[in-house]
C-alpha positions as CSV (number, residue, x, y, z in Angstrom):
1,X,-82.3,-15.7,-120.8
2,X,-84.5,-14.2,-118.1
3,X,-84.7,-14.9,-114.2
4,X,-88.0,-14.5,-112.2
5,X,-88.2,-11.5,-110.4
6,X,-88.1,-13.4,-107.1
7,X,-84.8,-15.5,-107.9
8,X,-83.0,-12.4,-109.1
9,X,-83.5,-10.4,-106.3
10,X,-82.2,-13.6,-104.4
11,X,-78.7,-13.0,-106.0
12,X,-79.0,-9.7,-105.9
13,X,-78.8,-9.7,-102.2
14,X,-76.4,-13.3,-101.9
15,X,-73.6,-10.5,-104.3
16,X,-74.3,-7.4,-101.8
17,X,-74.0,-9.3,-98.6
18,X,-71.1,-10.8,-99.9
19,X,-69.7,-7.5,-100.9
20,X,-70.5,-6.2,-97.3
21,X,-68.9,-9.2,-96.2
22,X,-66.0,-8.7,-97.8
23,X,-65.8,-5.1,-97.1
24,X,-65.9,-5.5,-93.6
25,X,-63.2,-8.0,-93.6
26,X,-60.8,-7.0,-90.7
27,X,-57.3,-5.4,-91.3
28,X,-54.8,-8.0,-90.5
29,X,-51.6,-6.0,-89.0
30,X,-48.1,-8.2,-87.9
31,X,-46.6,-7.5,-84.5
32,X,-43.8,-9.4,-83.4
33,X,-41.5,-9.0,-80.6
34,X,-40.1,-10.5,-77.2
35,X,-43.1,-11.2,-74.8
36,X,-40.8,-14.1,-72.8
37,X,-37.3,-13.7,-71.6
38,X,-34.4,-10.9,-71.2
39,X,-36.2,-8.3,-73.8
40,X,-39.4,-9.0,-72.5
41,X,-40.2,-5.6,-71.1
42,X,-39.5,-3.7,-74.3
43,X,-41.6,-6.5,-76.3
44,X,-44.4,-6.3,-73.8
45,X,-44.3,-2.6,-73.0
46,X,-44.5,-2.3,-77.2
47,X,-47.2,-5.1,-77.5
48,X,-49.5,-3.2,-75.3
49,X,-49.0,0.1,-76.5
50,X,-49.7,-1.4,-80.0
51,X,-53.3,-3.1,-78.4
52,X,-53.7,0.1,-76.5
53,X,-54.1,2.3,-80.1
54,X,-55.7,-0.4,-82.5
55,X,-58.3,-0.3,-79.7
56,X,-58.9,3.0,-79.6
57,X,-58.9,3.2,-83.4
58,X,-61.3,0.5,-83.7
59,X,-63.7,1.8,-81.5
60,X,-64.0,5.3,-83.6
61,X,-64.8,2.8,-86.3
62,X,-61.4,1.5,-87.4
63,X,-59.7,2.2,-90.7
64,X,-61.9,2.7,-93.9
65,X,-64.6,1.3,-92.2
66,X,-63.1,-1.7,-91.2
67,X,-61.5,-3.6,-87.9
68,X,-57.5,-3.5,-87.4
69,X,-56.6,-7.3,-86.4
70,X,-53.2,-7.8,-84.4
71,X,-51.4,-11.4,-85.2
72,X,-49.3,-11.3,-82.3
73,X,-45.9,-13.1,-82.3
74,X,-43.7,-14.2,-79.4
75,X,-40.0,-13.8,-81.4
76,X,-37.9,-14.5,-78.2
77,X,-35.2,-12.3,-79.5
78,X,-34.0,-15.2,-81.4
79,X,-33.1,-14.1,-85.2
80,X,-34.0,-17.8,-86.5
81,X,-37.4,-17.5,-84.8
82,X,-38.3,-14.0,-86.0
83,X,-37.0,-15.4,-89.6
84,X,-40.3,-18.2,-89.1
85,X,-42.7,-15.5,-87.9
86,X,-41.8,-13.4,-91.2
87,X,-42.7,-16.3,-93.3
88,X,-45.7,-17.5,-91.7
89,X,-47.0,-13.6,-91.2
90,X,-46.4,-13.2,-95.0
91,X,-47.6,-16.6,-96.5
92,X,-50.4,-17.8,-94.0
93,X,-51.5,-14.8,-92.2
94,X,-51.4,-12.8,-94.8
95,X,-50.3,-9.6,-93.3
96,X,-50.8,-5.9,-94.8
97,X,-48.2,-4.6,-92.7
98,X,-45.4,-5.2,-89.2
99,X,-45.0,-3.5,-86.8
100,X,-42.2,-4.4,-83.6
101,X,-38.9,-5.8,-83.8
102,X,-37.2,-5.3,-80.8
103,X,-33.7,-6.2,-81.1
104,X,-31.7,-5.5,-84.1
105,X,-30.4,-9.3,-84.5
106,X,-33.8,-10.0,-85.2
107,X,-34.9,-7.1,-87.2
108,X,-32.3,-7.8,-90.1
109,X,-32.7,-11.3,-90.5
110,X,-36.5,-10.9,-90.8
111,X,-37.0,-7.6,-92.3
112,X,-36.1,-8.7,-95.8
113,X,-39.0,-11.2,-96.1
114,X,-41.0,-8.3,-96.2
115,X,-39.1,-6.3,-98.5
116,X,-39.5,-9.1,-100.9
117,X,-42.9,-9.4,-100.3
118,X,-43.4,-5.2,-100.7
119,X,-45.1,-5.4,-97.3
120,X,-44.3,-2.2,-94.9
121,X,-42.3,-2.8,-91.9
122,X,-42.5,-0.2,-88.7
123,X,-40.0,-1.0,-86.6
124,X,-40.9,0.6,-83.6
125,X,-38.2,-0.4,-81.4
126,X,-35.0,-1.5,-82.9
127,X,-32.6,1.1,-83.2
128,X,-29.4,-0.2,-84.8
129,X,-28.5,2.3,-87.5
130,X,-28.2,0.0,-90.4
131,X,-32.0,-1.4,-90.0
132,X,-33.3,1.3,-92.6
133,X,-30.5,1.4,-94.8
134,X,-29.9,-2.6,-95.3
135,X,-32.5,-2.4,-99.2
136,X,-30.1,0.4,-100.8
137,X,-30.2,1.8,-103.9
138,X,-29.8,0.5,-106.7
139,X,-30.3,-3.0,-105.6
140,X,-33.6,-1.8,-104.4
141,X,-34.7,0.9,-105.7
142,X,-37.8,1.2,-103.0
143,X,-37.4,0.6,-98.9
144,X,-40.3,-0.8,-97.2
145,X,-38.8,-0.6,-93.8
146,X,-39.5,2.2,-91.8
147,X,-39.0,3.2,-88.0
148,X,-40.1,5.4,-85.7
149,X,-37.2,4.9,-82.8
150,X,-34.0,7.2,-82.4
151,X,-31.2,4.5,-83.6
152,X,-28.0,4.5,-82.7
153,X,-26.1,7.5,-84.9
154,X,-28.0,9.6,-82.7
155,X,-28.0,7.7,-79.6
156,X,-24.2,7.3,-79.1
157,X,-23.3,10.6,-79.6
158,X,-25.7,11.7,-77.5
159,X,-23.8,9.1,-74.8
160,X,-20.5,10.8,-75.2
161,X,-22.2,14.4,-75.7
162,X,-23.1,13.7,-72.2
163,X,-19.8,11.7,-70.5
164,X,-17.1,14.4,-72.0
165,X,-18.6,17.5,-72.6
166,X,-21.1,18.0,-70.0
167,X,-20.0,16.0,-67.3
168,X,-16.1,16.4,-68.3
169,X,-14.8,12.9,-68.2
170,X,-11.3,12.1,-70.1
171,X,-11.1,8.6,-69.7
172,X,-14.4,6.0,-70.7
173,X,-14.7,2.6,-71.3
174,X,-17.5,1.1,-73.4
175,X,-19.0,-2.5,-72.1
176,X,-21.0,-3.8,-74.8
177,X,-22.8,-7.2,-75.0
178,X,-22.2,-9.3,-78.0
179,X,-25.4,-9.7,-80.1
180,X,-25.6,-7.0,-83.8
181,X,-27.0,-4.7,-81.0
182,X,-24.2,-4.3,-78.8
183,X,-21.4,-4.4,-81.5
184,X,-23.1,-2.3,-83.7
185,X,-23.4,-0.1,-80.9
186,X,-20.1,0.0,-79.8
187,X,-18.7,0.9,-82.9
188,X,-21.1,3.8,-83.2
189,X,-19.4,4.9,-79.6
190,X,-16.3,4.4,-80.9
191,X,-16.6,7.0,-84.2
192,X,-18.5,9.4,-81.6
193,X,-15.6,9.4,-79.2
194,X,-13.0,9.8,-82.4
195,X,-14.6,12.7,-83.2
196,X,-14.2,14.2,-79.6
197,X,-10.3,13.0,-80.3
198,X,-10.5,10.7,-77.7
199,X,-10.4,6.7,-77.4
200,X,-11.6,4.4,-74.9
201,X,-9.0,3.3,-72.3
202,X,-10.9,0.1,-72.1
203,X,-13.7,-2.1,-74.3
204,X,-15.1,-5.2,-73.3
205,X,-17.8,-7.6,-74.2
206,X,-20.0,-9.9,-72.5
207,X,-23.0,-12.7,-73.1
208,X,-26.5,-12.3,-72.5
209,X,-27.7,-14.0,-69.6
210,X,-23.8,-13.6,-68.2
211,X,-24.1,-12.7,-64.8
212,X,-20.4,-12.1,-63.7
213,X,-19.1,-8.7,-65.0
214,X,-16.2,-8.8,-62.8
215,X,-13.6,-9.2,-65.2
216,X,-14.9,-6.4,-67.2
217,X,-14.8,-4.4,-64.9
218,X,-11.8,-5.0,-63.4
219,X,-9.6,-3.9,-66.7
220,X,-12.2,-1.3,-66.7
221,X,-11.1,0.4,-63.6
222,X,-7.3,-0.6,-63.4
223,X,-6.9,1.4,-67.0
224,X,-8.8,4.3,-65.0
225,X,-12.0,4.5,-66.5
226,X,-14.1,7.1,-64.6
227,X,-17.2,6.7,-66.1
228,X,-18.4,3.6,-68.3
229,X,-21.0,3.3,-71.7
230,X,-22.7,0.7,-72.3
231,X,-24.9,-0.9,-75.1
232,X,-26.9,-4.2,-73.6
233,X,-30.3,-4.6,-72.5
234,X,-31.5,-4.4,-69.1
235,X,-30.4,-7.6,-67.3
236,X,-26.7,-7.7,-68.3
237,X,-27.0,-3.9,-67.7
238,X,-27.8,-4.5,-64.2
239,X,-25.2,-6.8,-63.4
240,X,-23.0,-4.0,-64.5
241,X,-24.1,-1.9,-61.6
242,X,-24.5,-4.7,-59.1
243,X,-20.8,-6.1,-60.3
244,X,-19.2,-2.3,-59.5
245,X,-21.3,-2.1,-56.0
246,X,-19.4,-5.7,-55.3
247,X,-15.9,-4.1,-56.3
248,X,-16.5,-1.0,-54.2
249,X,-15.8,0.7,-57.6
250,X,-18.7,3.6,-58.2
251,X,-18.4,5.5,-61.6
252,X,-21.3,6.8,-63.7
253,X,-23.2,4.6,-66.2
254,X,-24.1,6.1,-69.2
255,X,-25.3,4.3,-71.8
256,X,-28.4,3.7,-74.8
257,X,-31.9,3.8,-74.1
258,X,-32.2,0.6,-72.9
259,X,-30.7,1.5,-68.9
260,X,-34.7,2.8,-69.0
261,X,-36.1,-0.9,-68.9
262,X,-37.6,-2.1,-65.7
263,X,-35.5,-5.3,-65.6
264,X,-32.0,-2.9,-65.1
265,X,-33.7,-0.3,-62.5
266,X,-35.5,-3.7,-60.7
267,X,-32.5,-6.0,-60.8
268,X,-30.1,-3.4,-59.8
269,X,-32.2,-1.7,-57.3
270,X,-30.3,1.5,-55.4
271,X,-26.8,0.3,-57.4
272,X,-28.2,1.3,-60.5
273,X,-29.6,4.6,-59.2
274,X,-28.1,7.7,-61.5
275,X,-27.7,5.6,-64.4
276,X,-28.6,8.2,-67.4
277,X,-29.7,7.6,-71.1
278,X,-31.2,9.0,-74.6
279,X,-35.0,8.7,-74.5
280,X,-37.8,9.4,-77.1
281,X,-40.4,9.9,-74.0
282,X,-40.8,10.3,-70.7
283,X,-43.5,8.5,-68.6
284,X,-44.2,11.7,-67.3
285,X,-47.9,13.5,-68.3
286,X,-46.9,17.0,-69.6
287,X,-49.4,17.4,-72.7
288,X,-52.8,16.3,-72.7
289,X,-52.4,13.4,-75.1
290,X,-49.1,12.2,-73.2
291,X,-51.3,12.2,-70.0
292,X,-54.4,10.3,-71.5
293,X,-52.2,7.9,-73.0
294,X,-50.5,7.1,-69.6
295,X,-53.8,6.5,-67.7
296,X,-55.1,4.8,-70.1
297,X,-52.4,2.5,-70.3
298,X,-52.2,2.4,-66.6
299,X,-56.0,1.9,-66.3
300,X,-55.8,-0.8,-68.8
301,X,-52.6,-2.8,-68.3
302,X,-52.1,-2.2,-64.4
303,X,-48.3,-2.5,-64.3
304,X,-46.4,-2.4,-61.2
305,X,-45.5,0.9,-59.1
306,X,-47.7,2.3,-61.9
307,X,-44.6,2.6,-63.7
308,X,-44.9,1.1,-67.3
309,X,-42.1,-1.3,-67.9
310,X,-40.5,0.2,-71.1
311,X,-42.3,3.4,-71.4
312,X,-40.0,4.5,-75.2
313,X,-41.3,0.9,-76.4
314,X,-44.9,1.8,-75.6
315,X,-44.8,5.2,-76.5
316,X,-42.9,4.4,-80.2
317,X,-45.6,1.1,-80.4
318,X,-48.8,3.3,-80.0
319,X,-47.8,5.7,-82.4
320,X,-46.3,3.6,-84.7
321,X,-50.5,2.0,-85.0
322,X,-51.7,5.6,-86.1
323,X,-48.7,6.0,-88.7
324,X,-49.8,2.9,-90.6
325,X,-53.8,4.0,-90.0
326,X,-52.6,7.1,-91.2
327,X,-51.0,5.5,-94.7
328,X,-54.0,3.1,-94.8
329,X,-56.6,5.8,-95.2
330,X,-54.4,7.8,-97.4
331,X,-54.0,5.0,-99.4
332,X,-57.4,4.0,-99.2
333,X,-55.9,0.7,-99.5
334,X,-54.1,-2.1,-98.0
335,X,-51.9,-2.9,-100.6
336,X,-48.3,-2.8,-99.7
337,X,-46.7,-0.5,-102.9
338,X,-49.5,2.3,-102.1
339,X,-49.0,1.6,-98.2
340,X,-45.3,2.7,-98.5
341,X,-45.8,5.4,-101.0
342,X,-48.6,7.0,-98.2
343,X,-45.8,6.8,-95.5
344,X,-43.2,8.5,-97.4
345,X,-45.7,11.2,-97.8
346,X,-48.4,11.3,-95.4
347,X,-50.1,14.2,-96.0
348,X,-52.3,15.1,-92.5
349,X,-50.2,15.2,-89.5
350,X,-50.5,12.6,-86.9
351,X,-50.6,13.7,-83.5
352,X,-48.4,11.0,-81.4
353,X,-47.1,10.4,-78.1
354,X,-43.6,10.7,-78.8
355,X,-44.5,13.6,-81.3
356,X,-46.2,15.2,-84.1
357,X,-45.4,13.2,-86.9
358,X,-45.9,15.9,-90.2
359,X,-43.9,14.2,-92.7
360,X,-42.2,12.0,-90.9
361,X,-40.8,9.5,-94.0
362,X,-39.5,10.8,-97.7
363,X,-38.7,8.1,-100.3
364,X,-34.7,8.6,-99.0
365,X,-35.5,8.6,-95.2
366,X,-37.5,6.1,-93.5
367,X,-36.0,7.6,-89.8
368,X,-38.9,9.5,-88.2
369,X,-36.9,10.9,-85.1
370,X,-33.9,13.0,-85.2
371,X,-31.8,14.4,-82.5
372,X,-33.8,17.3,-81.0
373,X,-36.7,14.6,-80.3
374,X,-34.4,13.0,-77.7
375,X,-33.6,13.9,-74.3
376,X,-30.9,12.1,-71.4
377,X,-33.4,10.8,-68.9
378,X,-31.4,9.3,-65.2
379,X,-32.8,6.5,-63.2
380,X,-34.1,7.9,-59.9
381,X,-36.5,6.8,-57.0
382,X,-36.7,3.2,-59.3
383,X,-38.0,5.1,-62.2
384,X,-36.9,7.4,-65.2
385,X,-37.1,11.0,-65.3
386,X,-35.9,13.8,-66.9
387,X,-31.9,14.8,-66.2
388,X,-32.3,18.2,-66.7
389,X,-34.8,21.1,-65.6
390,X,-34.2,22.5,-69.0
391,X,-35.9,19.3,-70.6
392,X,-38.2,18.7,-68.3
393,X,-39.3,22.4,-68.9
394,X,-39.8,22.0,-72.2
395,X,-41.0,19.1,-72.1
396,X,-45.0,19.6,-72.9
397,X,-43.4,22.3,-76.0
398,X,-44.9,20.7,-79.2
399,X,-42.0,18.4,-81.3
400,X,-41.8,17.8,-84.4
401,X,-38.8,16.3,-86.6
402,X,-36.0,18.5,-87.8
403,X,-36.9,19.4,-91.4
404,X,-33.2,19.8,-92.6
405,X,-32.1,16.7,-90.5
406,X,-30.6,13.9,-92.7
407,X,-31.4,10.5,-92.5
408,X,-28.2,9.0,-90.6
């Protein structure tokens, strides 16, 4: 059977522009988090640090030619909700990748969609320990969830590295709120603290949106607390502060990352002032890509004060973009087995706000940041900067992750 010249080269062209077509098909990329309500400055800081680098990626020319698309999510910090987003990400968007998760409530009930599906996960934010341990071995032989965030078997000993030994407190008491994220992190306190020998005098829990901390506090400071940890996010947190100012009782707060978010230092205005913390980075421009990342984002978002809401949840969302570019062109492929087999070898380094990333992920360990990538930032002036001279001094050094760290 033969074809006139004319009609073949018709379908010659209809099967090359719908190859181009196809090729230039956009890269469809999951990012879900809080964008409304009490975690809404870590969700929107992340969100925005996540459009901030698929912009700039896209406008080199993208990723193998072709466009990154966000689906953006609003998960609310409610686990049930971030369950639906999973599904309709996996089965109607049709996802090659996720990246967010704010809270850690939210993070394991969704997360495991995606392992099913053998779809990547970045979880950018969430930092409860168990988030990249929950597919073990030999149930699941391979992890797709990875994270670049310091979780909390760093964090917490890093709170009570800082409330015994430098600052010399014998007596703490932990106030945790009552979600995974709290718990979970109050238990990690508690182990840190046994290993110092020590126990807290006092532990209590409270609700989000609870704005009363008095009775806390109160057993807090008649068992003779002189400092307190904590492990909420930023609105509880602040009543914390405001709650001692009301007492007349003024002890040190020290507690996770999350006394950084613009909701405790607003909220709790001068009461919260000295409040100190683990944090990945510092809005503060000491390397060149640090300080084009900040104007930019500045220049771009406008945020109040010039101060970015949740600068570690912008930070760890930005890079966590050029991780997954990173695996997509190694790959050279979207498909979610070769996706997780780029991360837990990428083979170029990726030059990040938080860090270098050069070999960030093995098959074992899907943590990217280990202890000597964190420093104890304090709340001061209505911002976050560095506690120490000696951090702050070495703060534009070049990081990188600890080589013979394990994965906690």
């Amino acid at each position: 059977m033969t074809f006139p010249l004319q009609k073949l080269a018709g379908i010659l062209a209809l099967s090359l522009t719908a190859s181009f077509a196809h090729a230039a098909d956009p890269i469809k990329i999951g990012v879900s988090g809080p964008f409304t309500g009490g975690s809404s400055s870590m969700g929107v800081s992340m969100r925005d640090g996540v459009r901030l680098a698929t912009t700039e990626i896209n406008k080199a020319g993208g990723v193998m030619g072709r466009q990154l698309q966000l689906v953006e999510r609003d998960d609310e910090a409610k686990n049930e909700r971030g369950v639906q987003i999973a599904q309709e990400m996996i089965n109607k968007e049709q996802v090659v990748a996720m990246l967010g998760y704010i809270n850690t409530g939210v993070a394991l009930a969704s997360q495991r969609f995606f392992q099913d599906a053998k779809i990547p996960v970045i979880n950018n934010v969430a930092t409860g320990s168990v988030i990249t341990h929950q597919f073990k071995k030999p149930e699941h032989p391979d992890n797709y969830v990875f994270r670049n965030a310091a979780h909390d078997t760093i964090q917490a000993p890093m709170i009570v590295e800082e409330a015994v030994t430098k600052r010399g407190f014998k007596k703490v008491a932990i106030l945790a709120d009552s979600t995974n994220y709290g718990q979970l992190g109050r238990e990690d306190l508690e182990k840190a603290l046994t290993a110092k020998g020590m126990k807290p005098v006092a532990v209590e829990k409270f609700n989000i949106k609870d704005v009363d901390m008095t009775a806390q506090l109160l057993k807090a400071k008649s068992a003779g607390a002189e400092a307190v940890l904590t492990y909420g996010i930023g609105p509880e947190l602040a009543q914390i502060a405001n709650g001692m100012t009301k007492l007349g009782w003024k002890v040190p707060l020290i507690g996770s990352w999350t006394l950084s978010m613009a909701n405790y230092i607003d909220n709790s205005g001068t009461n919260g002032e000295g409040a100190r913390m683990p944090q990945t980075f510092i809005q503060e421009p000491n390397t060149p890509k640090r300080k084009a990342f900040i104007d930019n984002y500045l220049k771009t978002f406008k945020p109040k004060n010039n101060r970015i809401d949740s600068p570690v949840s912008a930070a760890q969302g930005y890079d966590s973009v050029y991780l997954l570019a990173a695996a997509i062109n190694q790959a050279k492929s979207t498909d979610g087995v070769k996706l997780r087999e780029a991360l837990e070898n990428l083979q170029t380094p990726v030059e990040g706000v938080v860090m270098t990333y050069d070999k960030p992920f093995s098959h074992d360990d899907h943590d990217a940041i280990t202890a000597n990538l964190t420093v104890i930032g304090e709340v001061k002036g209505g911002r976050v900067v560095y506690a120490y001279d000696t951090d702050m001094k070495s703060g534009a050094t070049a990081r990188k992750k600890e080589s013979t760290a394990l994965a906690k």
